[in-house]
N, CA, C and O atoms as a GROMACS GRO file, in nm:
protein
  524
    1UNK      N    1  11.709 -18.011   5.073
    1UNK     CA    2  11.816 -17.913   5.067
    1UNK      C    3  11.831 -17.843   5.201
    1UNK      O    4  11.945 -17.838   5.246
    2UNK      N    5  11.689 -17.765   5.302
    2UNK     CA    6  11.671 -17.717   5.405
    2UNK      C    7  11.794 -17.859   5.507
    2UNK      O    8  11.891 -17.850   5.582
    3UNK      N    9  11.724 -17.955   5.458
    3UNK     CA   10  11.801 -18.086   5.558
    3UNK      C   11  11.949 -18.066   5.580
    3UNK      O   12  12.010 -18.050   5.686
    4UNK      N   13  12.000 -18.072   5.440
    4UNK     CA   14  12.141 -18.086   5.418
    4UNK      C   15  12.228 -17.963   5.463
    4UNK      O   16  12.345 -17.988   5.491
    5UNK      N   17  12.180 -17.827   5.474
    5UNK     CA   18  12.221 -17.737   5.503
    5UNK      C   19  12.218 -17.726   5.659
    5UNK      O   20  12.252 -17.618   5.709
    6UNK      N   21  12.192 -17.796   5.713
    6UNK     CA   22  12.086 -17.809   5.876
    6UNK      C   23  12.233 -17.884   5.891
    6UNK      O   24  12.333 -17.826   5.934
    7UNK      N   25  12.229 -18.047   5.842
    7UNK     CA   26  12.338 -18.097   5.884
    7UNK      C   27  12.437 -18.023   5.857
    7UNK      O   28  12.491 -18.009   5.967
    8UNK      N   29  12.507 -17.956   5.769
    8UNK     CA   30  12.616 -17.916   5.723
    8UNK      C   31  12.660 -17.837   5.862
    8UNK      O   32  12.754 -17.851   5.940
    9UNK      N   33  12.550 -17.750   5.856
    9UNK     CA   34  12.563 -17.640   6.043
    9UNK      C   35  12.627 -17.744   6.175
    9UNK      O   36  12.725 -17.732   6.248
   10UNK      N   37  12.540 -17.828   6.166
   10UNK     CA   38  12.589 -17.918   6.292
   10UNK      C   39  12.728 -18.016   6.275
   10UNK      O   40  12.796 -18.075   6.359
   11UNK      N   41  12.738 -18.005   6.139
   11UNK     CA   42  12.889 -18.064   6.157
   11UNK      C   43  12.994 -17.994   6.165
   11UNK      O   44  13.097 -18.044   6.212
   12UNK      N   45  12.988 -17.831   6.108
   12UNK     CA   46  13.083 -17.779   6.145
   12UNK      C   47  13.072 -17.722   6.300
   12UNK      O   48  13.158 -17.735   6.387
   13UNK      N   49  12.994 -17.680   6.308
   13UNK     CA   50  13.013 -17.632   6.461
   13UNK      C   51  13.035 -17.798   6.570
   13UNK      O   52  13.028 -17.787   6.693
   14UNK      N   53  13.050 -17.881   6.532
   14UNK     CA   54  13.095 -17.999   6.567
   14UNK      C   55  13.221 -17.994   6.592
   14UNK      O   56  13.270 -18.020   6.701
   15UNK      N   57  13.296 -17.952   6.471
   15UNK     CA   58  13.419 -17.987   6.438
   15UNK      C   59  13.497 -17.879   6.530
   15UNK      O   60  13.612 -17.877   6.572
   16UNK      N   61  13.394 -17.797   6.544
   16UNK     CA   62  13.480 -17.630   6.618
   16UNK      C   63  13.497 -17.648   6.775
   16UNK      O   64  13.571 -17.586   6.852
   17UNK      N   65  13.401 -17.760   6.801
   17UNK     CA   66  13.351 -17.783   6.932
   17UNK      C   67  13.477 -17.896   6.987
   17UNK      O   68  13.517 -17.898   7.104
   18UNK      N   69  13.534 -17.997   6.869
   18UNK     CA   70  13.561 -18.095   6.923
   18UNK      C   71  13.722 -18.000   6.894
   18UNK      O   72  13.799 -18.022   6.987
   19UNK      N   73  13.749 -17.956   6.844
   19UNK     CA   74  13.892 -17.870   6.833
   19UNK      C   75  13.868 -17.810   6.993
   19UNK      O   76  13.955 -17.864   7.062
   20UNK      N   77  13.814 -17.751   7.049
   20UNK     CA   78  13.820 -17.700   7.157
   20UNK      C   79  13.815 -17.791   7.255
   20UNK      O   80  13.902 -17.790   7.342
   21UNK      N   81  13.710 -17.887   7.257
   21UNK     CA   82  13.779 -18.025   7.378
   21UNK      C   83  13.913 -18.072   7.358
   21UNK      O   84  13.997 -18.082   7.448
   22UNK      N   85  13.934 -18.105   7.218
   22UNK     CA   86  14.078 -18.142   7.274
   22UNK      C   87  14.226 -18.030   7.296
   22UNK      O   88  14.343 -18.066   7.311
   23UNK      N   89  14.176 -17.903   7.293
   23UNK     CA   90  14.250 -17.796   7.356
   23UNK      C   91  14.229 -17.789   7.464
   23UNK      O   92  14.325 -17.752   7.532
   24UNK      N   93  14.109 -17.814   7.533
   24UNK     CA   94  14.115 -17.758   7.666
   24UNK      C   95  14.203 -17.927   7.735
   24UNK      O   96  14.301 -17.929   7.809
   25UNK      N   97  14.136 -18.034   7.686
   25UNK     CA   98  14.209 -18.175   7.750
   25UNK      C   99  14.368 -18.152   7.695
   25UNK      O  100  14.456 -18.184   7.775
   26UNK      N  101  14.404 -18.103   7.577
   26UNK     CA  102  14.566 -18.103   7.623
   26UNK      C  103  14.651 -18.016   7.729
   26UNK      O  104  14.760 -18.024   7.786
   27UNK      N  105  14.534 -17.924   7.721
   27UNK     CA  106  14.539 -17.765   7.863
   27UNK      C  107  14.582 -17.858   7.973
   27UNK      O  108  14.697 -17.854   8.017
   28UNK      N  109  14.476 -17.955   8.026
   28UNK     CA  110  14.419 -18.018   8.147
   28UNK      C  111  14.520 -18.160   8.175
   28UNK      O  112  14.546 -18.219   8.280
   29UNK      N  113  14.573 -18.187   8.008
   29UNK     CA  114  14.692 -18.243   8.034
   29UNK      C  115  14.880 -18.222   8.082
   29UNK      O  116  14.973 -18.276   8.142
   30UNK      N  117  14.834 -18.079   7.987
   30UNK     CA  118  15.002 -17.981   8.029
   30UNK      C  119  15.024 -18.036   8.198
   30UNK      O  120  15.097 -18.119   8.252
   31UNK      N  121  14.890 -17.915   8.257
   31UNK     CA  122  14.914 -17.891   8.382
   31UNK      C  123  14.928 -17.988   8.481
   31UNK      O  124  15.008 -17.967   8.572
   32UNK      N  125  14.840 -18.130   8.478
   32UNK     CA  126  14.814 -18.261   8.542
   32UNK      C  127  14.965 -18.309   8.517
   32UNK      O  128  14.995 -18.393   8.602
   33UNK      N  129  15.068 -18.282   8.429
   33UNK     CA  130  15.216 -18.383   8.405
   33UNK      C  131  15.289 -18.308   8.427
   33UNK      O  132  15.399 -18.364   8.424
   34UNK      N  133  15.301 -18.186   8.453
   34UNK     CA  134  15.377 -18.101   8.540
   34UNK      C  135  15.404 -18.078   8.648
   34UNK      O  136  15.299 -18.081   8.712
   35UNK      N  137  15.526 -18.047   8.742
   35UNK     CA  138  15.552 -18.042   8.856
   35UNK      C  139  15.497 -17.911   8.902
   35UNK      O  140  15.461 -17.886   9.017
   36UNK      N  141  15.493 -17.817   8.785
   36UNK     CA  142  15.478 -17.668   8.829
   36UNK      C  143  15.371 -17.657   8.748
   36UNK      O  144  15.370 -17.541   8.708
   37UNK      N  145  15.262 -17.728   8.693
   37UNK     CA  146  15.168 -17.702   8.626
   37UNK      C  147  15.190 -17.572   8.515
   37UNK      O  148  15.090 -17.525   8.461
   38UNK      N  149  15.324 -17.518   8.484
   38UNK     CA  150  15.323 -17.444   8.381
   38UNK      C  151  15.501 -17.541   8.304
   38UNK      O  152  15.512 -17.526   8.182
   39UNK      N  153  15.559 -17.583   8.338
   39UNK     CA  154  15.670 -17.635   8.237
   39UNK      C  155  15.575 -17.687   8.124
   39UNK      O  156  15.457 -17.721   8.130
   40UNK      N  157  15.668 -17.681   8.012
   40UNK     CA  158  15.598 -17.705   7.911
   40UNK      C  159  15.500 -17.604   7.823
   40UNK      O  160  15.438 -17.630   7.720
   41UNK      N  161  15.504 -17.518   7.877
   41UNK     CA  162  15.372 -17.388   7.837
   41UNK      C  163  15.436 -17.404   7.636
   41UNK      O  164  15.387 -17.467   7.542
   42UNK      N  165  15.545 -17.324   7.644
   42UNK     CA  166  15.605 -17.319   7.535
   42UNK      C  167  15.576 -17.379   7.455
   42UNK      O  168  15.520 -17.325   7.360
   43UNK      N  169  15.609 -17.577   7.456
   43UNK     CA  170  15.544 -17.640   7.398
   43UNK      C  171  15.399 -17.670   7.375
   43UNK      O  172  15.374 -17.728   7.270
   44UNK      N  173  15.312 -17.645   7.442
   44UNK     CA  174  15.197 -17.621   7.407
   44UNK      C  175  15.172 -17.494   7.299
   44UNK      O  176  15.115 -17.508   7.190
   45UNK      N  177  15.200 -17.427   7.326
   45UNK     CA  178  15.162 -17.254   7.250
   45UNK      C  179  15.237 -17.289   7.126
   45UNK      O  180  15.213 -17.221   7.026
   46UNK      N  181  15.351 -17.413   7.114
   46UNK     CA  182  15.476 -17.406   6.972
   46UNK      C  183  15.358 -17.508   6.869
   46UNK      O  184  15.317 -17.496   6.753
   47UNK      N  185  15.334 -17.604   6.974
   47UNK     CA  186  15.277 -17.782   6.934
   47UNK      C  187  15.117 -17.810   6.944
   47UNK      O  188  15.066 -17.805   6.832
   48UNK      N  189  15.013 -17.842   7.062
   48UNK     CA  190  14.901 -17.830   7.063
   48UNK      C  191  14.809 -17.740   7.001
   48UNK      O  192  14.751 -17.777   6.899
   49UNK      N  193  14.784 -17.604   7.058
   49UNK     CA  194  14.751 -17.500   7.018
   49UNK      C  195  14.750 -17.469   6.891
   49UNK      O  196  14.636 -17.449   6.850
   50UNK      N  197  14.859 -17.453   6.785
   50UNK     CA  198  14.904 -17.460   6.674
   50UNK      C  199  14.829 -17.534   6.647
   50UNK      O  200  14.723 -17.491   6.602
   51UNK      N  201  14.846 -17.684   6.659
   51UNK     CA  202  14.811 -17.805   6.574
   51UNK      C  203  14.616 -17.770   6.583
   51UNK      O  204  14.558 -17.811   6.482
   52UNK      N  205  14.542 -17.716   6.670
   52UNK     CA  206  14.394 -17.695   6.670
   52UNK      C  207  14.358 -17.580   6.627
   52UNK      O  208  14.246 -17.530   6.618
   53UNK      N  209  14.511 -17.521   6.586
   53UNK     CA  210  14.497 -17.364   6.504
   53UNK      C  211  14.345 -17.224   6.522
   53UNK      O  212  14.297 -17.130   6.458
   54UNK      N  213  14.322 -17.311   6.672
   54UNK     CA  214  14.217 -17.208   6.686
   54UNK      C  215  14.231 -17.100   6.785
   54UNK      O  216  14.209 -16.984   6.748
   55UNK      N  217  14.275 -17.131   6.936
   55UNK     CA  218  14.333 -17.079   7.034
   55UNK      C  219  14.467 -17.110   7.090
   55UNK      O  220  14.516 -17.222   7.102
   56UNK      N  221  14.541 -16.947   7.137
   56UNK     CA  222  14.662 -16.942   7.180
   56UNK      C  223  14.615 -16.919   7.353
   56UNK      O  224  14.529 -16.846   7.403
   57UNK      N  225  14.727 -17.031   7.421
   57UNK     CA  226  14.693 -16.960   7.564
   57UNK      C  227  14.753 -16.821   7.581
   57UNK      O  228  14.874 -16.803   7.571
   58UNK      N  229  14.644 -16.697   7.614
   58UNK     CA  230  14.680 -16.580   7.645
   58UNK      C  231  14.680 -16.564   7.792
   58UNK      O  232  14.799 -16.533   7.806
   59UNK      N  233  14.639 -16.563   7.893
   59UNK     CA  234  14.631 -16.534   8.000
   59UNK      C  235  14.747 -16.507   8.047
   59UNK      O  236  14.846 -16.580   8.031
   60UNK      N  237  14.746 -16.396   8.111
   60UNK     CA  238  14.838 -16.286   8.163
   60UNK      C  239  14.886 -16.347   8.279
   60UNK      O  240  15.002 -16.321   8.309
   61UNK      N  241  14.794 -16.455   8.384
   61UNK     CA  242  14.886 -16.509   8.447
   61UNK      C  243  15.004 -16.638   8.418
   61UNK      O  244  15.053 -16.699   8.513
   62UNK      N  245  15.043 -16.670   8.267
   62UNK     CA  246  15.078 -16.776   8.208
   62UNK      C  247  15.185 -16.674   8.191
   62UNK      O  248  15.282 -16.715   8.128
   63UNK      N  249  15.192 -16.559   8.230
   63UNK     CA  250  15.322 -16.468   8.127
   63UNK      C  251  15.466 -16.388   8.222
   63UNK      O  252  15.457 -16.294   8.300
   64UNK      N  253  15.552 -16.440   8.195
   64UNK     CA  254  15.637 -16.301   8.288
   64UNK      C  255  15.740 -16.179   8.164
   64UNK      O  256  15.740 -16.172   8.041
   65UNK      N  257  15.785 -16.134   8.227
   65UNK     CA  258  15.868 -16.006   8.183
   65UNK      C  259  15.761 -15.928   8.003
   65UNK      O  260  15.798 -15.913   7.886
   66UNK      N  261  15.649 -15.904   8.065
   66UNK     CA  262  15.530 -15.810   7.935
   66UNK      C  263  15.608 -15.733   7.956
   66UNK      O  264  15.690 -15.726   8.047
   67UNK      N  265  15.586 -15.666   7.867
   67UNK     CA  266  15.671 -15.500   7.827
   67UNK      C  267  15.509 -15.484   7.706
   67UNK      O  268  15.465 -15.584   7.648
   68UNK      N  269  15.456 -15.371   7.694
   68UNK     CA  270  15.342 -15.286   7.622
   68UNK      C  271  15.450 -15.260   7.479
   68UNK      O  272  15.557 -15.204   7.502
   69UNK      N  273  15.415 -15.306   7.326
   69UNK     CA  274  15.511 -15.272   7.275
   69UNK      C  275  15.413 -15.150   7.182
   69UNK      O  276  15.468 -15.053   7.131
   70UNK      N  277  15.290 -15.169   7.172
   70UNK     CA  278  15.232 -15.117   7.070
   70UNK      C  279  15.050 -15.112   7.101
   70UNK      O  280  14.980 -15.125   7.202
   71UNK      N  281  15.032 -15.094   7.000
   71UNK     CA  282  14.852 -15.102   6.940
   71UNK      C  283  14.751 -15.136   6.868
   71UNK      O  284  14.731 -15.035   6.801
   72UNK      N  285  14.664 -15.223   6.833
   72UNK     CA  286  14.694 -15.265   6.705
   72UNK      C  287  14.584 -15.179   6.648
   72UNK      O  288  14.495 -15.159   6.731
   73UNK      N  289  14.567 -15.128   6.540
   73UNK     CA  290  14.504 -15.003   6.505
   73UNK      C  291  14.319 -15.043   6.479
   73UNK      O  292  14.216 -14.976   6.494
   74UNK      N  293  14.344 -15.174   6.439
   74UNK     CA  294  14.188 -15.247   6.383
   74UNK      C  295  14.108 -15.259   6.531
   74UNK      O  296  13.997 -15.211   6.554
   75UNK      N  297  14.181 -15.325   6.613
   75UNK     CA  298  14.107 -15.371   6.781
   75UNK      C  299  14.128 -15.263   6.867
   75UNK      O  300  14.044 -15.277   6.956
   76UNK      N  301  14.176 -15.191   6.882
   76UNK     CA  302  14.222 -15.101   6.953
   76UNK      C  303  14.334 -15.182   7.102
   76UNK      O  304  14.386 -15.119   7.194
   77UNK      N  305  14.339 -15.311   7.080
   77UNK     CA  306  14.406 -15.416   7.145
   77UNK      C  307  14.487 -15.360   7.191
   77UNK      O  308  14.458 -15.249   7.147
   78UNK      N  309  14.606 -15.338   7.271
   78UNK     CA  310  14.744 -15.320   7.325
   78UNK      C  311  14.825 -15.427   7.298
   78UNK      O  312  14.772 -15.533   7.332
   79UNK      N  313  14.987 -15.444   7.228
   79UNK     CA  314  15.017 -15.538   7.169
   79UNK      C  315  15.133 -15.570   7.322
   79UNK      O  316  15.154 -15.485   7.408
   80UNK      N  317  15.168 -15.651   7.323
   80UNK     CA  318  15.301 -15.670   7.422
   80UNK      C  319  15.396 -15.812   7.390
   80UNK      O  320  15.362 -15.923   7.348
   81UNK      N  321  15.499 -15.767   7.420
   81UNK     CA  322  15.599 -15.868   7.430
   81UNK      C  323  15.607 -15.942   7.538
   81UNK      O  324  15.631 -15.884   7.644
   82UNK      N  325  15.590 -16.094   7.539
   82UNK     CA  326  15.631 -16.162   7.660
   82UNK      C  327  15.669 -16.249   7.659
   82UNK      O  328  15.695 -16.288   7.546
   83UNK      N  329  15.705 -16.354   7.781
   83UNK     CA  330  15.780 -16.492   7.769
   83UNK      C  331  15.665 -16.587   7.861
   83UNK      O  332  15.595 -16.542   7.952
   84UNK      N  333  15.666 -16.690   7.824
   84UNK     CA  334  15.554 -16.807   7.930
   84UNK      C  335  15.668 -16.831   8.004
   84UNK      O  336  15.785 -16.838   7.968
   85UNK      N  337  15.602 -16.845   8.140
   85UNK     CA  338  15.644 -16.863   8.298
   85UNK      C  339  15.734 -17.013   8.256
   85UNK      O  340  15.673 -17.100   8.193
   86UNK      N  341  15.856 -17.033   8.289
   86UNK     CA  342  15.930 -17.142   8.248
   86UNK      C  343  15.984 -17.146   8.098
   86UNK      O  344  16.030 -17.257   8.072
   87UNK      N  345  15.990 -17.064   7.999
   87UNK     CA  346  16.032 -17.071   7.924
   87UNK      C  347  16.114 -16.960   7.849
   87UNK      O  348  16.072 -16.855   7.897
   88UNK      N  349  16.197 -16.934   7.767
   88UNK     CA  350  16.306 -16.835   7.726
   88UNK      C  351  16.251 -16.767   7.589
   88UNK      O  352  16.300 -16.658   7.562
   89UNK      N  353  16.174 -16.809   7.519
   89UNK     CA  354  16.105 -16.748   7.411
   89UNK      C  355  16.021 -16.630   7.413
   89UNK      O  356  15.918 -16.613   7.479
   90UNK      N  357  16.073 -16.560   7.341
   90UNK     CA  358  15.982 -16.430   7.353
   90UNK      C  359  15.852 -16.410   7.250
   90UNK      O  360  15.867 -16.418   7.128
   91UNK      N  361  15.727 -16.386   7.310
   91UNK     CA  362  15.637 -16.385   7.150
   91UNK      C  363  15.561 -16.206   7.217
   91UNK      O  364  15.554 -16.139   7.320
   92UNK      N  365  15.515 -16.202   7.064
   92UNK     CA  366  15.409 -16.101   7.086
   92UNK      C  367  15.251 -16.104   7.052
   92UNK      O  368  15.194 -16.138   6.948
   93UNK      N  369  15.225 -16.081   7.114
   93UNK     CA  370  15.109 -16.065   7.116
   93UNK      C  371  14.970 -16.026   7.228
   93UNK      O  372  15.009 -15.953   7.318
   94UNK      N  373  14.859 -16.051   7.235
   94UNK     CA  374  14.765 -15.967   7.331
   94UNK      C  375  14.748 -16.055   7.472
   94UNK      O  376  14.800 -16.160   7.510
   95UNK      N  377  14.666 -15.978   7.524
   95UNK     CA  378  14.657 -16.016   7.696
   95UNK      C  379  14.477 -16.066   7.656
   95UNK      O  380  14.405 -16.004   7.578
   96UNK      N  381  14.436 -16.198   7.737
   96UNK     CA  382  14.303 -16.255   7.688
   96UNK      C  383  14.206 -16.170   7.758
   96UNK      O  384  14.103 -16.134   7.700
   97UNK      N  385  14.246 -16.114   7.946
   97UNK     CA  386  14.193 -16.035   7.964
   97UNK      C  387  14.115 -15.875   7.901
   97UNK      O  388  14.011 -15.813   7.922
   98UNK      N  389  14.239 -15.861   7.812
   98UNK     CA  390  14.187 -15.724   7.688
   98UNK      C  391  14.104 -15.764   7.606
   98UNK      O  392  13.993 -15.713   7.597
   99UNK      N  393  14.153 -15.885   7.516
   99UNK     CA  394  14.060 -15.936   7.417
   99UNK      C  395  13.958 -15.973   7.469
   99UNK      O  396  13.865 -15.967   7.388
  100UNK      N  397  13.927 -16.011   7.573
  100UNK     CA  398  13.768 -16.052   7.603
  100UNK      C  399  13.678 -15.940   7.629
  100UNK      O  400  13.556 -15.960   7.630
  101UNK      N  401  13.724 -15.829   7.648
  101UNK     CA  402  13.663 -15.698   7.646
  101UNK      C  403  13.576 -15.641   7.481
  101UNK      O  404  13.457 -15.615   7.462
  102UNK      N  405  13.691 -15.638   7.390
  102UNK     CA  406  13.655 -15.609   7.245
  102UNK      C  407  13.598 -15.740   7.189
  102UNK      O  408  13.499 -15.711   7.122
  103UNK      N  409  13.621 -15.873   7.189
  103UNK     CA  410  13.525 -15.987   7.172
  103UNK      C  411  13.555 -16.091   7.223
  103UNK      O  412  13.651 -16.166   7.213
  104UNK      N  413  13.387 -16.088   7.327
  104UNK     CA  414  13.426 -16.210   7.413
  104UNK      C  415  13.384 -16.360   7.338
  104UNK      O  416  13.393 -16.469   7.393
  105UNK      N  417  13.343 -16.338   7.222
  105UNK     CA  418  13.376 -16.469   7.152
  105UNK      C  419  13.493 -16.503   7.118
  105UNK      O  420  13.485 -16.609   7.056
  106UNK      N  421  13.593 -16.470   7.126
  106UNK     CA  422  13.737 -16.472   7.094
  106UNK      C  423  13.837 -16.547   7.180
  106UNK      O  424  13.950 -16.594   7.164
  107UNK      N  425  13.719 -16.534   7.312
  107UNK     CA  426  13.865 -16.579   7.429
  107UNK      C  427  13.744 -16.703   7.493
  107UNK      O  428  13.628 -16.689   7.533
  108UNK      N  429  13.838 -16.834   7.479
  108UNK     CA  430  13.784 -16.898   7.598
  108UNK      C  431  13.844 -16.931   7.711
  108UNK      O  432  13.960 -16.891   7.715
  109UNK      N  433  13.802 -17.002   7.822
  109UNK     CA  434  13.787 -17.035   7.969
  109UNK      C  435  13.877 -17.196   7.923
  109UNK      O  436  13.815 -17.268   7.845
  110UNK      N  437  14.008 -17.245   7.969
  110UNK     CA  438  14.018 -17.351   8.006
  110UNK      C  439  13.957 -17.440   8.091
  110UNK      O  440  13.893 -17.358   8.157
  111UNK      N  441  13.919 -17.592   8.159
  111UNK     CA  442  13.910 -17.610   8.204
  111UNK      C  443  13.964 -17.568   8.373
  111UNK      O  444  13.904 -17.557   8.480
  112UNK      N  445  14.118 -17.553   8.326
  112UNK     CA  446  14.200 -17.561   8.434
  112UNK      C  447  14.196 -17.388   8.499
  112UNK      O  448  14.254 -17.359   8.603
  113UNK      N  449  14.117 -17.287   8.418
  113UNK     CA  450  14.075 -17.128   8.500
  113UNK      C  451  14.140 -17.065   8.396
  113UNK      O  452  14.120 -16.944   8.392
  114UNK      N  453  14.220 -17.116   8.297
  114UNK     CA  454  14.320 -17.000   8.210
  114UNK      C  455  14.237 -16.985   8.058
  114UNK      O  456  14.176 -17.067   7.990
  115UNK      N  457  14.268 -16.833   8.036
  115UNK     CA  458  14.214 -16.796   7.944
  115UNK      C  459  14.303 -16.804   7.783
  115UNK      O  460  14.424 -16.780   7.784
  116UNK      N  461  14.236 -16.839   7.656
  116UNK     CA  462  14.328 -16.872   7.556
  116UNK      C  463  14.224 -16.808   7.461
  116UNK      O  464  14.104 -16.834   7.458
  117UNK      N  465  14.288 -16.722   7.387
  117UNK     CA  466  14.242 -16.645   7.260
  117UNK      C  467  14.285 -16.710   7.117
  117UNK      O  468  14.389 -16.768   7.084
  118UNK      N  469  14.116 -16.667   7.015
  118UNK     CA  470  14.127 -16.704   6.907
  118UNK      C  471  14.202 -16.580   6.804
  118UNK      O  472  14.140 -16.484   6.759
  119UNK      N  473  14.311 -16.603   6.786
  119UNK     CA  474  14.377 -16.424   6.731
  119UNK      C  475  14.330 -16.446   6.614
  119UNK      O  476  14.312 -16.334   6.565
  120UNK      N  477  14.288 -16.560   6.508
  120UNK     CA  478  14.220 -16.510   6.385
  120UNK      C  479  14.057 -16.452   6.425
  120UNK      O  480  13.989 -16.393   6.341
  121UNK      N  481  14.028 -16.465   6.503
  121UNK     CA  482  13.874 -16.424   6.497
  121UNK      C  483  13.902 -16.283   6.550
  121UNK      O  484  13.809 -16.204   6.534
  122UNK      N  485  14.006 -16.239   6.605
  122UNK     CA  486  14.034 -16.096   6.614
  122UNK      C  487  14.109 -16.043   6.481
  122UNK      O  488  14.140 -15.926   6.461
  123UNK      N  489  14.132 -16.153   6.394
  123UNK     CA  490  14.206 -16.046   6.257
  123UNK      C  491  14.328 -16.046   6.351
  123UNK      O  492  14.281 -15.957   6.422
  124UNK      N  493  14.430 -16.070   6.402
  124UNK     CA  494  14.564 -16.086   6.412
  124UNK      C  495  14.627 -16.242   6.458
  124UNK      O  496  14.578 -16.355   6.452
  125UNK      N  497  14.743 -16.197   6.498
  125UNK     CA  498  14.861 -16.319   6.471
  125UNK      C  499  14.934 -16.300   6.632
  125UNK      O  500  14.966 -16.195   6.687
  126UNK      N  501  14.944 -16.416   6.672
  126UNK     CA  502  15.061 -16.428   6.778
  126UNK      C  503  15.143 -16.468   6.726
  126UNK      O  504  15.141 -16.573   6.661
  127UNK      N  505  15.268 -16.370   6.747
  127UNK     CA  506  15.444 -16.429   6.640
  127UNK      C  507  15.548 -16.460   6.792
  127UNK      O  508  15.516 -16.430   6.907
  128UNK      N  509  15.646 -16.511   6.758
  128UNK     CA  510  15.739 -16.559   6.824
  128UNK      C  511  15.822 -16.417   6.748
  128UNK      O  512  15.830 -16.389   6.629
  129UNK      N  513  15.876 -16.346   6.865
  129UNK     CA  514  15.918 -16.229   6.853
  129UNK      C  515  16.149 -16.286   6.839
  129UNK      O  516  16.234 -16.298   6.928
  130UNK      N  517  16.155 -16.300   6.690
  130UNK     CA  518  16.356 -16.330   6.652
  130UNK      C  519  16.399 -16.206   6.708
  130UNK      O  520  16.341 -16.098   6.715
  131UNK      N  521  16.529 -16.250   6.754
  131UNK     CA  522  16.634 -16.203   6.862
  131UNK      C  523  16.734 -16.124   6.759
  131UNK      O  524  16.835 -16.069   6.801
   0.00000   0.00000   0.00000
């Protein structure tokens, strides 16, 4: 029983492990098929990301026109509105730099230097902010 519970550990943290290689290799792929190493962000954050439902790329240098919209009362987080560099969609949500402050299990390190947060392990949601 000690056995089976032993494996059970190593397969999920397996599974958590291999969700994150292939986030950081579709990361490492965005940027490598890009002219500007950020076209495409959008689709990643709409398509990849999503699909490994574990991390959103947050990094503040991935972002233009933030505006501070709020707070979120549980993290003490700062919420903001922004758009990814090359793209017209507006979402909300946190800066990875903040979240790695309140839990740095939350945010990891791409291969490629950019930081991408787990917003369920902080108890919130990155939304695509309707017009």
């Amino acid at each position: 029983t000690i056995g089976s519970g032993q494996q059970m550990q190593l397969s999920g943290l397996s599974n958590v492990l291999n969700a994150q290689t292939s986030y950081s290799n579709n990361m490492n792929n965005l940027y490598a098929n890009s002219s500007s190493g950020l076209d495409g962000l959008g689709a990643l954050v709409g398509g990849a990301a999503k699909a490994y439902s574990v991390f959103n790329a947050s990094d503040r240098r991935l972002k233009t026109d933030i505006k501070k919209v709020g707070k979120d009362e549980a993290t003490g987080l700062n919420k903001y509105q922004f758009k990814y560099k090359g793209g017209d969609t507006k979402y909300e949500g946190v800066m990875a730099d903040e979240a790695q402050k309140v839990d740095p299990s939350a945010v990891m390190t791409t291969p490629s230097g950019y930081k991408a947060v787990n917003y369920a392990k902080l108890g919130l949601n990155m939304k695509e902010v309707r017009k």
